[in-house]
DRENDO-1510 file (C-alpha; in Angstrom, 1 decimal, always signed):
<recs>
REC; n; res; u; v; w
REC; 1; UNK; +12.4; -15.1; -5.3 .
REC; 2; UNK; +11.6; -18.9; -6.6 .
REC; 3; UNK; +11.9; -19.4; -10.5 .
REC; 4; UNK; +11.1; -22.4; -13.0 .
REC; 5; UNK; +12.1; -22.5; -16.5 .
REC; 6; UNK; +9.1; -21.6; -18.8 .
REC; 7; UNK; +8.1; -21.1; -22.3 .
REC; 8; UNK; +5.8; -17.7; -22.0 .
REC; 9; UNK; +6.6; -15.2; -24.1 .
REC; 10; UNK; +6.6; -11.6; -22.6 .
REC; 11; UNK; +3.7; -9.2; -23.0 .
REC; 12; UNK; +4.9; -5.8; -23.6 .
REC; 13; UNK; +4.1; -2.3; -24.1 .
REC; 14; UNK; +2.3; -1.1; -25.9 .
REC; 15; UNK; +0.1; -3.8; -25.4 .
REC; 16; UNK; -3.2; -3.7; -23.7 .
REC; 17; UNK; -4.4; -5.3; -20.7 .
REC; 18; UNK; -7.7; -5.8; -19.7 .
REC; 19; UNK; -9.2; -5.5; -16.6 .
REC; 20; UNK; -12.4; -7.1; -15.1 .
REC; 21; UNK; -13.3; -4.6; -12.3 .
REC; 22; UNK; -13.0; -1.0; -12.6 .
REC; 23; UNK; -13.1; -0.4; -8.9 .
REC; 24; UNK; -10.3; +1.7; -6.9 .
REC; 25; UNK; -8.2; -1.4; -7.4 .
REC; 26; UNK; -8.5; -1.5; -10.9 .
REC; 27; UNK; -7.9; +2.1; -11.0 .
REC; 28; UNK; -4.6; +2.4; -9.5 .
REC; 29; UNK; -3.5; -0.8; -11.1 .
REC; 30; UNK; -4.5; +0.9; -14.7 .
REC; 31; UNK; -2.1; +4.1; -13.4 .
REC; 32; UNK; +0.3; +1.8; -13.0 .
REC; 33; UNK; +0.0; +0.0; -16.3 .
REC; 34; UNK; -0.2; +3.5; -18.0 .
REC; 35; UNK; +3.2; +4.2; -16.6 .
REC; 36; UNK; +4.7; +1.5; -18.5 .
REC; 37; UNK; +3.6; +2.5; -22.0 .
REC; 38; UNK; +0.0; -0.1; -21.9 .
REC; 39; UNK; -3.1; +0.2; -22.6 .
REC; 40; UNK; -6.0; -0.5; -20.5 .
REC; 41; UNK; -9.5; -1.6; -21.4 .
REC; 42; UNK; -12.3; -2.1; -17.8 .
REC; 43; UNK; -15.3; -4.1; -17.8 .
REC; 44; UNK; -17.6; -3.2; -15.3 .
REC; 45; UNK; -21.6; -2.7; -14.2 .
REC; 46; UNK; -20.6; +1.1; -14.2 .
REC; 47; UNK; -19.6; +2.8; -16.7 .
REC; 48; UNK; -18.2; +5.8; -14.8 .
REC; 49; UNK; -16.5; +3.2; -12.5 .
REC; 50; UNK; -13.4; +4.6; -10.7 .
REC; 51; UNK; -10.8; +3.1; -13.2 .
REC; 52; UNK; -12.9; +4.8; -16.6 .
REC; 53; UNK; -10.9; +8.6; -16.3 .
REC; 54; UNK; -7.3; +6.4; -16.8 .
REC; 55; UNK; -8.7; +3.8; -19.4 .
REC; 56; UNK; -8.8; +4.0; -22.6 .
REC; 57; UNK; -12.2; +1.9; -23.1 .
REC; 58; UNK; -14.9; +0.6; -20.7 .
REC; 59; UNK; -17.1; -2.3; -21.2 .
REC; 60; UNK; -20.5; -1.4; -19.3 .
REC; 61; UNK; -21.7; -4.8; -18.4 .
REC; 62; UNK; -22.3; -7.3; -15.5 .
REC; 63; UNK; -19.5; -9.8; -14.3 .
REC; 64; UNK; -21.7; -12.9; -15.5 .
REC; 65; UNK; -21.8; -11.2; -19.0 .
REC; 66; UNK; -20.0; -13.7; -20.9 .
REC; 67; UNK; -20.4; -11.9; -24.6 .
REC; 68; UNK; -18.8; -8.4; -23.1 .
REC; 69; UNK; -16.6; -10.3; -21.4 .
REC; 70; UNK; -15.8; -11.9; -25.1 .
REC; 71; UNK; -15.5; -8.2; -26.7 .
REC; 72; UNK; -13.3; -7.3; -23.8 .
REC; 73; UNK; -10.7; -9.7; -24.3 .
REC; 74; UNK; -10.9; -9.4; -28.1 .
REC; 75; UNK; -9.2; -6.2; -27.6 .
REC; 76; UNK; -6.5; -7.3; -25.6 .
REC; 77; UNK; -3.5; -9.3; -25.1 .
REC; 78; UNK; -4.3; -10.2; -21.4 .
REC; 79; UNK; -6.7; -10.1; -19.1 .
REC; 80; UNK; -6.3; -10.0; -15.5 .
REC; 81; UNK; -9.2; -8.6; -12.2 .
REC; 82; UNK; -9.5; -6.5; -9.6 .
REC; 83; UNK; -12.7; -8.7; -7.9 .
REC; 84; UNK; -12.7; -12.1; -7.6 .
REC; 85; UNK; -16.5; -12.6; -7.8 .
REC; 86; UNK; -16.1; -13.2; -11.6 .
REC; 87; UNK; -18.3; -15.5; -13.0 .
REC; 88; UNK; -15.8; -18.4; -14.0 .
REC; 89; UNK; -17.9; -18.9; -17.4 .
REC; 90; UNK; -16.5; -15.6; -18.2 .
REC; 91; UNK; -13.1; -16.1; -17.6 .
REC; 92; UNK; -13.5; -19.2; -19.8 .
REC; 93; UNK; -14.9; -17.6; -22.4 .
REC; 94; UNK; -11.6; -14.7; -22.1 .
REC; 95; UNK; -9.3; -17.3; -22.5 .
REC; 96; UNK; -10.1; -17.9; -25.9 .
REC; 97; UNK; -8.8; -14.8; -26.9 .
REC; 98; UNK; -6.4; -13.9; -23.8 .
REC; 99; UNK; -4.5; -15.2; -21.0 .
REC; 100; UNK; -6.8; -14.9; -18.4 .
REC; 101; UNK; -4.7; -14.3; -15.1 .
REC; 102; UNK; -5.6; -15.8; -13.2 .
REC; 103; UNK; -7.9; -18.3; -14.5 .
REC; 104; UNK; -11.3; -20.0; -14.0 .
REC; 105; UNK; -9.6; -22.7; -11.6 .
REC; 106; UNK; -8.4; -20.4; -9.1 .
REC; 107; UNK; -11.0; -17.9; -8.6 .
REC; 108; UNK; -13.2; -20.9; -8.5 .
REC; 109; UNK; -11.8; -21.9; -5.1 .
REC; 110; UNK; -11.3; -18.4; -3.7 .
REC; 111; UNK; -14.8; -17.1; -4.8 .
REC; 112; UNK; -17.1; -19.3; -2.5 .
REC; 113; UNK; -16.1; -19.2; +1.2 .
REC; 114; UNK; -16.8; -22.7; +1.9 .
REC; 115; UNK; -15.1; -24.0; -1.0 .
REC; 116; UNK; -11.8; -21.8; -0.1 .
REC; 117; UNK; -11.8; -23.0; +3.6 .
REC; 118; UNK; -12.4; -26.8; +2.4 .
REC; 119; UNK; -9.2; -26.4; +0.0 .
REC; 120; UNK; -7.1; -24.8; +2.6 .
REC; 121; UNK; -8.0; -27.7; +5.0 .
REC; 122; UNK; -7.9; -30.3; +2.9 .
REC; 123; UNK; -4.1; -29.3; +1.5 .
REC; 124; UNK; -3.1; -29.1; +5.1 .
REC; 125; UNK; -2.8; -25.3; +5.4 .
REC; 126; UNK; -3.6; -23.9; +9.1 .
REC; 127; UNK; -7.3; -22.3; +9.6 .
REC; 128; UNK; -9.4; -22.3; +12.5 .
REC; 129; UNK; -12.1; -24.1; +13.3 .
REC; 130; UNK; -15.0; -23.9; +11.3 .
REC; 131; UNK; -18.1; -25.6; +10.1 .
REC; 132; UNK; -20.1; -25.1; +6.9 .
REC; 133; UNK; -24.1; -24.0; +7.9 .
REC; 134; UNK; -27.1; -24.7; +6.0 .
REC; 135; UNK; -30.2; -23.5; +8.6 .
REC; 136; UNK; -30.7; -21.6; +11.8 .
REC; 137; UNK; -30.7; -25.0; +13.5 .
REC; 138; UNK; -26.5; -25.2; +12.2 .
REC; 139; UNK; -25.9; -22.3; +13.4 .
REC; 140; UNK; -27.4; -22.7; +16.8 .
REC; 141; UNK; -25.2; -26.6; +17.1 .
REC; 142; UNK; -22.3; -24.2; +16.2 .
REC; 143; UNK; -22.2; -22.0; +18.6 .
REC; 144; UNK; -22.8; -24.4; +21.2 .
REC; 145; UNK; -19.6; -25.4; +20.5 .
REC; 146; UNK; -17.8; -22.1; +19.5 .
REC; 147; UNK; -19.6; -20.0; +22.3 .
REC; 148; UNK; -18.3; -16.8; +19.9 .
REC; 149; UNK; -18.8; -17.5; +16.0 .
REC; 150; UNK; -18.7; -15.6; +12.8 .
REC; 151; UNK; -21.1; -16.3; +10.5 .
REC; 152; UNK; -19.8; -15.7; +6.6 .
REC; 153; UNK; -21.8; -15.9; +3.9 .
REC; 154; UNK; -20.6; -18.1; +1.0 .
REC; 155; UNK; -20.6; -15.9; -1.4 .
REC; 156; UNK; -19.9; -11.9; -2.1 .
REC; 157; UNK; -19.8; -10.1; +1.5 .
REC; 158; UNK; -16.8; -8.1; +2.2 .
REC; 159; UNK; -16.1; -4.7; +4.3 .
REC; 160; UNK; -18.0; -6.3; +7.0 .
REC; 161; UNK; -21.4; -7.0; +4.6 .
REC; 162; UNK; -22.4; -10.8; +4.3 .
REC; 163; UNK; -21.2; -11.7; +8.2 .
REC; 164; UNK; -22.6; -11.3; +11.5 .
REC; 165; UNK; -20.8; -12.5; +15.1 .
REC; 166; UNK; -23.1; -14.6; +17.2 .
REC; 167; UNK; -22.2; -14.9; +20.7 .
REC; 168; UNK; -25.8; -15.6; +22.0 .
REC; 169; UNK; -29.3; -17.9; +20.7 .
REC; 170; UNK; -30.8; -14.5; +20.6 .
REC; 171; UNK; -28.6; -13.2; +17.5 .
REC; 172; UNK; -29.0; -16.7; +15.5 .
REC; 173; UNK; -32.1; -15.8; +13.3 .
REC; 174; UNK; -30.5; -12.3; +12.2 .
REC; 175; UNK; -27.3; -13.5; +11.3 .
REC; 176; UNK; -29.3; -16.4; +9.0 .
REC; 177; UNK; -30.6; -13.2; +7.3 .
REC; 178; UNK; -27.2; -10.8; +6.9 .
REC; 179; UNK; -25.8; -13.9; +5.3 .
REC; 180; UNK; -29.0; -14.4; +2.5 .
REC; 181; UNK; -30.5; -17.5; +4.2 .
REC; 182; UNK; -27.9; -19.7; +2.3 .
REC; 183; UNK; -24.9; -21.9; +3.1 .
REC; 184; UNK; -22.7; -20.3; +5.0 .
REC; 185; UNK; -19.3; -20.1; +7.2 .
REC; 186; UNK; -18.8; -20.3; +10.7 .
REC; 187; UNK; -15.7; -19.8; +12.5 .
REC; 188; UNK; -15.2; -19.7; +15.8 .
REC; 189; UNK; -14.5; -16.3; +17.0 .
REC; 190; UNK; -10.3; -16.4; +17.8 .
REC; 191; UNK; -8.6; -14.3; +20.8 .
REC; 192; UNK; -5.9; -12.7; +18.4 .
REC; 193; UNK; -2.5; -11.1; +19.1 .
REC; 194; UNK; -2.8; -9.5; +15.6 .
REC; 195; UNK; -4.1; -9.8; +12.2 .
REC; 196; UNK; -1.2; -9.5; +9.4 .
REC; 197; UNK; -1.3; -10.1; +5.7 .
REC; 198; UNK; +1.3; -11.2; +2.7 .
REC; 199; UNK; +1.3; -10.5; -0.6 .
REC; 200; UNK; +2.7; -13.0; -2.8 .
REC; 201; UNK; +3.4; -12.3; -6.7 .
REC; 202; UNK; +3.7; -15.2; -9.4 .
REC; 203; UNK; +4.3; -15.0; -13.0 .
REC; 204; UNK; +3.0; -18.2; -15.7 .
REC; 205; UNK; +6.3; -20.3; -15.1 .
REC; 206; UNK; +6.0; -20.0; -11.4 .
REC; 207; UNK; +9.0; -17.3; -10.5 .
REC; 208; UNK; +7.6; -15.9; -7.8 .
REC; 209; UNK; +8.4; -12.7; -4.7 .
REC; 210; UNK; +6.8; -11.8; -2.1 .
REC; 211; UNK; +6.5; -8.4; +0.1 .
REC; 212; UNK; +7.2; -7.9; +3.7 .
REC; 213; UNK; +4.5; -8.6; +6.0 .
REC; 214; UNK; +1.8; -5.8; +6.8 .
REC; 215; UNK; +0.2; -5.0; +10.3 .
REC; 216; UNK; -3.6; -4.7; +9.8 .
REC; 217; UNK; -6.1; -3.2; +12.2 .
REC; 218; UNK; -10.1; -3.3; +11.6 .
REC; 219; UNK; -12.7; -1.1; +12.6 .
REC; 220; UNK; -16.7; -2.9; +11.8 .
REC; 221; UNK; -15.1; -5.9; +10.3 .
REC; 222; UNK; -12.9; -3.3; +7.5 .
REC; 223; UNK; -9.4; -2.6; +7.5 .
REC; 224; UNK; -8.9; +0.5; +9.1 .
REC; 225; UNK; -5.3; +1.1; +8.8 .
REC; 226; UNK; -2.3; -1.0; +7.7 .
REC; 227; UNK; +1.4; -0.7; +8.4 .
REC; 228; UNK; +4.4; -2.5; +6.9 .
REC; 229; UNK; +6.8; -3.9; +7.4 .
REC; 230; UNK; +5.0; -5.5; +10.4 .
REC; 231; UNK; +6.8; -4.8; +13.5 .
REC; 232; UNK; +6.8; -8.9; +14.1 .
REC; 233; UNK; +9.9; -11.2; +14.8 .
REC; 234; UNK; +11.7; -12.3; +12.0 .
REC; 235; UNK; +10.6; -15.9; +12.7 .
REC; 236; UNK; +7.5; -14.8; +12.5 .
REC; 237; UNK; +7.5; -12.8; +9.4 .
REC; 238; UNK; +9.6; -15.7; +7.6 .
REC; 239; UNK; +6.9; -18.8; +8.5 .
REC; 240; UNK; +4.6; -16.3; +7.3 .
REC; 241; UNK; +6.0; -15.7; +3.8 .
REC; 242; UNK; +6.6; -19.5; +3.4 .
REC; 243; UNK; +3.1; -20.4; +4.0 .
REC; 244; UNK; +1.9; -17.5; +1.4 .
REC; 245; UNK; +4.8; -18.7; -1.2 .
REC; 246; UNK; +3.7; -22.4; -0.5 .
REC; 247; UNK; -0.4; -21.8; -1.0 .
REC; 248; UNK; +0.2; -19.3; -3.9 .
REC; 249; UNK; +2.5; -22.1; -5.6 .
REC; 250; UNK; -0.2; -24.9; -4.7 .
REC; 251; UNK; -3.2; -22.7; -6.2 .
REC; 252; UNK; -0.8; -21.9; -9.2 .
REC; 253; UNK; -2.0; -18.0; -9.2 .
REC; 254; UNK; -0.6; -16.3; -11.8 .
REC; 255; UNK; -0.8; -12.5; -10.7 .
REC; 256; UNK; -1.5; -11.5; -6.8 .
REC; 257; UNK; -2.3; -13.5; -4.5 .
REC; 258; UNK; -3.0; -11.9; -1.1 .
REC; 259; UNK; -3.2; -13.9; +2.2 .
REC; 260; UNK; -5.3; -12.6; +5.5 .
REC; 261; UNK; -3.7; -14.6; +8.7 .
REC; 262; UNK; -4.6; -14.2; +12.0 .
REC; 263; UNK; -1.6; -14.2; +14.7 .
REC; 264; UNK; -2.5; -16.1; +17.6 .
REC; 265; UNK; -0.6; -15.4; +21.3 .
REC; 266; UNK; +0.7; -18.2; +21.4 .
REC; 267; UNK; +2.6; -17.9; +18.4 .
REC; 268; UNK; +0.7; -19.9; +15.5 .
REC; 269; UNK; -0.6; -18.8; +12.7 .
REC; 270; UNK; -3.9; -19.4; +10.9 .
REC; 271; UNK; -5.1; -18.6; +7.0 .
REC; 272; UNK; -8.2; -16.3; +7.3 .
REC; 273; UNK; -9.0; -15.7; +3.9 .
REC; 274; UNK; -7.3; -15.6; +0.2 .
REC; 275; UNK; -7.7; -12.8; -2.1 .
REC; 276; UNK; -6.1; -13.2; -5.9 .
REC; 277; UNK; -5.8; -9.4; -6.8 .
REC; 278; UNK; -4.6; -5.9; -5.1 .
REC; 279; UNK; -5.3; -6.1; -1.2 .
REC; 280; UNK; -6.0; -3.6; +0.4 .
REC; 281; UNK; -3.7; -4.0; +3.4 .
REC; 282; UNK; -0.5; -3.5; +0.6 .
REC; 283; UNK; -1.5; +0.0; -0.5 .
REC; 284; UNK; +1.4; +1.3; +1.6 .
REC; 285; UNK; +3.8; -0.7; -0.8 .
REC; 286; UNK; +3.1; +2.7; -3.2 .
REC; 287; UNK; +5.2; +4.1; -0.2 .
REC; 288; UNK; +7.4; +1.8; +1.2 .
REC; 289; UNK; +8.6; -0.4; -1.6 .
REC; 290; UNK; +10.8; -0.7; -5.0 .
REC; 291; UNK; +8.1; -2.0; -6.8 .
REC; 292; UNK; +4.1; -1.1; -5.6 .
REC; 293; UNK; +1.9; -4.3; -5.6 .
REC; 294; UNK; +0.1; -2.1; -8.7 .
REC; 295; UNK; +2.8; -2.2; -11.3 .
REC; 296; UNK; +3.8; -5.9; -9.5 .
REC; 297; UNK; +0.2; -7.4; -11.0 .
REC; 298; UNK; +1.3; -6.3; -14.4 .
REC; 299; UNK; +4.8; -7.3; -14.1 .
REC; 300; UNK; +3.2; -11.1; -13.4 .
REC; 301; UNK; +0.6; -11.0; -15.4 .
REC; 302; UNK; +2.5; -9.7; -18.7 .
REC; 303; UNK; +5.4; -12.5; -17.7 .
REC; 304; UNK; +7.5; -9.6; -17.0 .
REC; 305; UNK; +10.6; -10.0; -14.6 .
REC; 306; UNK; +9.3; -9.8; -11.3 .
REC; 307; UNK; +10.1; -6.0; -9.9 .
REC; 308; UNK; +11.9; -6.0; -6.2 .
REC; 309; UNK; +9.4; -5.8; -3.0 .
REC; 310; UNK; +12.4; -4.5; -1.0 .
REC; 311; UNK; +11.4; -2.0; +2.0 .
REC; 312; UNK; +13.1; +1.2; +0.9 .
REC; 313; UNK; +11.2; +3.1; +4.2 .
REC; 314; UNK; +8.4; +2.1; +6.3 .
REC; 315; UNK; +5.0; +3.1; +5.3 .
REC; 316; UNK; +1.3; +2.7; +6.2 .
REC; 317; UNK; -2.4; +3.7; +5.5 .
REC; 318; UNK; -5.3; +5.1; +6.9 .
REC; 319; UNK; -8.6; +4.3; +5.2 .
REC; 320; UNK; -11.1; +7.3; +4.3 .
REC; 321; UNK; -14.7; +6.0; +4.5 .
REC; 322; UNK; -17.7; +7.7; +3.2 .
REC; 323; UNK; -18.9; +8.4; +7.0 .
REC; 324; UNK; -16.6; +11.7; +6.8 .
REC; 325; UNK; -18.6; +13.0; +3.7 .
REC; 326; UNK; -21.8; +13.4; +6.0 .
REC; 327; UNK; -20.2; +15.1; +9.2 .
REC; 328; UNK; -21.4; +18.6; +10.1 .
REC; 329; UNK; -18.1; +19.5; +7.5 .
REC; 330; UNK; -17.2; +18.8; +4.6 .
REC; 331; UNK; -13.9; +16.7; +4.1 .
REC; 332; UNK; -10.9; +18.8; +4.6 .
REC; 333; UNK; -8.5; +17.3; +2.4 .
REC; 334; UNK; -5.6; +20.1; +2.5 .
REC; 335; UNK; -5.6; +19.3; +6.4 .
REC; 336; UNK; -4.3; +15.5; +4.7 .
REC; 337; UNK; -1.2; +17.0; +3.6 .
REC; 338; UNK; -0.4; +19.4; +6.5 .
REC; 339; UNK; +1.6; +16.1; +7.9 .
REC; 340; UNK; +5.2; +15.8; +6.8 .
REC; 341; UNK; +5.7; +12.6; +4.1 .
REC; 342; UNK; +1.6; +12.0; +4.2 .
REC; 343; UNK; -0.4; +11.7; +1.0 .
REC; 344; UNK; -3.7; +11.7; -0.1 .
REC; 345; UNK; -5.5; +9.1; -2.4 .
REC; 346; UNK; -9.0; +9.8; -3.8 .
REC; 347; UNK; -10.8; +7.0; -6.1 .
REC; 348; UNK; -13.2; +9.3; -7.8 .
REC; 349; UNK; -16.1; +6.9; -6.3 .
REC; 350; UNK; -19.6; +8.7; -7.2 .
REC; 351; UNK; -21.8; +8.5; -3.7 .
REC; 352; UNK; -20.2; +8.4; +0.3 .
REC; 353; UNK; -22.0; +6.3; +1.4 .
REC; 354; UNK; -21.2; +5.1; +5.4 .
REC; 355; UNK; -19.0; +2.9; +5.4 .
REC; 356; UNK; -17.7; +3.0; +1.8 .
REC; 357; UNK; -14.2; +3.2; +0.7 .
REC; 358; UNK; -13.9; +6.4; -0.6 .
REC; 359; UNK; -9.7; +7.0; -0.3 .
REC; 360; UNK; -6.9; +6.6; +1.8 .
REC; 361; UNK; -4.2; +8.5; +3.5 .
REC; 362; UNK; -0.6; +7.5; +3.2 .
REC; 363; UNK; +2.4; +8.4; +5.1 .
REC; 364; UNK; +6.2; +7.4; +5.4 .
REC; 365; UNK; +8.2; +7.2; +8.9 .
REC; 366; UNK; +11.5; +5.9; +10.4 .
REC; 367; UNK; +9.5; +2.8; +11.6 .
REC; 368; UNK; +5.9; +1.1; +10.7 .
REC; 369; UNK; +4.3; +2.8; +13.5 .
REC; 370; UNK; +5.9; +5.9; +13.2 .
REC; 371; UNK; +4.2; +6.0; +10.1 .
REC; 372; UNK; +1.3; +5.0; +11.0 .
REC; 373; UNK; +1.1; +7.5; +13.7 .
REC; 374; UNK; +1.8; +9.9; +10.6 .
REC; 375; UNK; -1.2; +8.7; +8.4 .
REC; 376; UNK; -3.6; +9.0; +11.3 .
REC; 377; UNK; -2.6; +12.2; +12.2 .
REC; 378; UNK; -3.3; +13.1; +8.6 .
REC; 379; UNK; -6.9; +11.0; +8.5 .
REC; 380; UNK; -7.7; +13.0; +11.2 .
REC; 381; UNK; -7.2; +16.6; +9.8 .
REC; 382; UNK; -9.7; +15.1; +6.6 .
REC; 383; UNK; -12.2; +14.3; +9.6 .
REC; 384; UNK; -11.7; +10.7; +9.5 .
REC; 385; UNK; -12.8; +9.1; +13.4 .
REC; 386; UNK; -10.0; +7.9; +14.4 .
REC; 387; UNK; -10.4; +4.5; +16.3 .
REC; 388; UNK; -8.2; +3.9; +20.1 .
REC; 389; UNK; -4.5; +3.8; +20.2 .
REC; 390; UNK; -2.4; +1.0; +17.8 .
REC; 391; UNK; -2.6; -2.6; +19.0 .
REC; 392; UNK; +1.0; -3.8; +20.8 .
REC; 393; UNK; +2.9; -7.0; +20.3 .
REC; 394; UNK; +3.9; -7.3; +23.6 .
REC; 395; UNK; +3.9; -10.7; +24.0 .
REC; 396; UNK; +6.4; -10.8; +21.0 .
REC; 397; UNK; +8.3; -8.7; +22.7 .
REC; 398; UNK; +7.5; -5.8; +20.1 .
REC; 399; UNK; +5.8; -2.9; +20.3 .
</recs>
């Protein structure tokens, strides 16, 4: 951990916190919350969002709506998210009544794709090539030069939704359209030895820890499954930390602020993308560490000491998308816990939809993988499709 002296005073139970986003993120961070004697209030579009059965209020209203937004934090005595496509005019209008953590500034950066990539270049953090598209014509001069590109739109877009890989003219025109016909991303499609993640948690005066590294794996442009602590060299998992610690302290987040690298074979690593909430890939710190990124976001966000992100067993997770829900049987979620040290996690979504997060399964091992061997075994007894064998760090010497 890195500290600085600051003047802050401590939000504590039983204070409320509010939450903007009531989605599976907001809903295990309000369990956790609830654990430690606060209240919670959610704004969100739905009002039977995941977070509402473990909230003591909900706001129905959009992310733009600056007066809910208003009655929101008149209730509470911080307000953090879950989703950073907040309209910043909303978290300005919070902070007249609450901390908002964290703030306009920073989700203004992260929000819009080109704007995030053009900060992380211009502050001299790695990324890969890329160029920012405004036409078919763009993206057709880009991939002359990339041969393989993503295409990302600027805004919103994630699980996959919003991009498109071009690796021929043909495919030019249809990506224009998955990415709204707007300014987008490309990026030049990278030969990767993995994909690995950091979480990095900051309070207001700038003491901040971060987790072990997690092991990702996506299936349609979604994470799949995750395992930590990434079975990486030290030297590796070290530089990786630092260059979380160093964008997270350069942002000045206070909250979460998780960071999406890509692991090249040669050794280097590259910023993907920036997310300043939960991340999905740390869901297996419930699992494997002292403090779960869940209660860590209202540790740093209340300006309560930072809680430890010590490995006390290896852990990973196995995403449950809707797909299951509309196989010839239903989900068989007792099969889940037939494995030894596997658990199952539900977010009381509404509709399955393909492709949707709808849960996850967790499980515990001697190592990352062996856990992770242990959380797909249990995905598969829900009915989960289970994607090809792990991806090896050979050339790391790891496996």
């Amino acid at each position: 951990m890195t500290s600085r002296a600051h003047s802050a005073r401590p939000i504590t139970p039983p204070a409320t916190i509010g939450m903007l986003g009531g989605g599976q993120l907001g809903r295990m961070t309000a369990l956790a919350a609830r654990s430690l004697g606060y209240g919670v209030h959610v704004l969100d579009p739905d009002a039977n969002c995941s977070a509402s059965p473990v909230a003591d209020r909900v706001v129905a209203a959009r992310f733009d709506d600056v007066d809910a937004a208003r009655d929101l934090a008149s209730h509470c005595s911080v307000v953090t998210l879950e989703i950073e496509q907040i309209a910043t005019e909303v978290l300005d209008a919070v902070s007249a009544y609450a901390p908002a953590r964290p703030g306009a500034a920073v989700i203004g950066v992260i929000q819009d794709r080109i704007r995030q990539k053009s900060w992380l270049s211009h502050n001299g953090f790695p990324v890969g090539p890329f160029r920012v598209v405004h036409s078919v014509d763009d993206i057709r001069a880009t991939l002359a030069s990339f041969r393989r590109t993503f295409v990302k739109s600027s805004r919103g877009g994630f699980d996959g939704r919003g991009q498109a890989l071009v690796s021929q003219a043909g495919e030019v025109d249809h990506a224009w359209k998955v990415v709204g016909s707007h300014a987008a991303v490309a990026e030049q499609a990278l030969d990767l030895a993995a994909e690995i993640s950091v979480m990095v948690a900051r309070r207001p005066g700038g003491e901040s820890a971060v987790y072990p590294i997690a092991l990702n794996h996506h299936e349609r442009h979604a994470l799949s499954w995750s395992a930590m602590p990434a079975p990486v060299p030290k030297e590796i998992g070290d530089r990786a930390a630092a260059l979380g610690l160093e964008i997270a302290a350069k942002l000045d987040v206070v909250g979460l602020l998780g960071i999406e690298m890509f692991l090249l074979a040669s050794g280097e690593l590259l910023v993907n993308e920036l997310a300043p909430r939960p991340h999905n890939s740390f869901h297996a710190s419930e699992r494997a560490c002292v403090t779960s990124q869940f209660e860590q976001l209202v540790r740093a966000v209340c300006d309560l000491p930072l809680g430890d992100t010590g490995i006390l067993r290896p852990a990973a997770i196995v995403n449950l998308f809707g797909d299951i829900w509309h196989g010839a049987e239903p989900p068989r979620f007792e099969g889940a816990l037939e494995i030894p040290g596997a658990r199952l996690h539900l977010y009381g979504k509404g509709e399955p939809r393909p492709a949707r997060k709808m849960g996850h399964v967790s499980a515990v091992g001697e190592t990352a993988m062996k856990a992770l061997e242990a959380a797909r075994s249990s995905a598969a007894r829900v009915g989960a499709i289970t994607e090809p064998p792990p991806v090896t760090l050979g050339a790391f010497g790891v496996t």
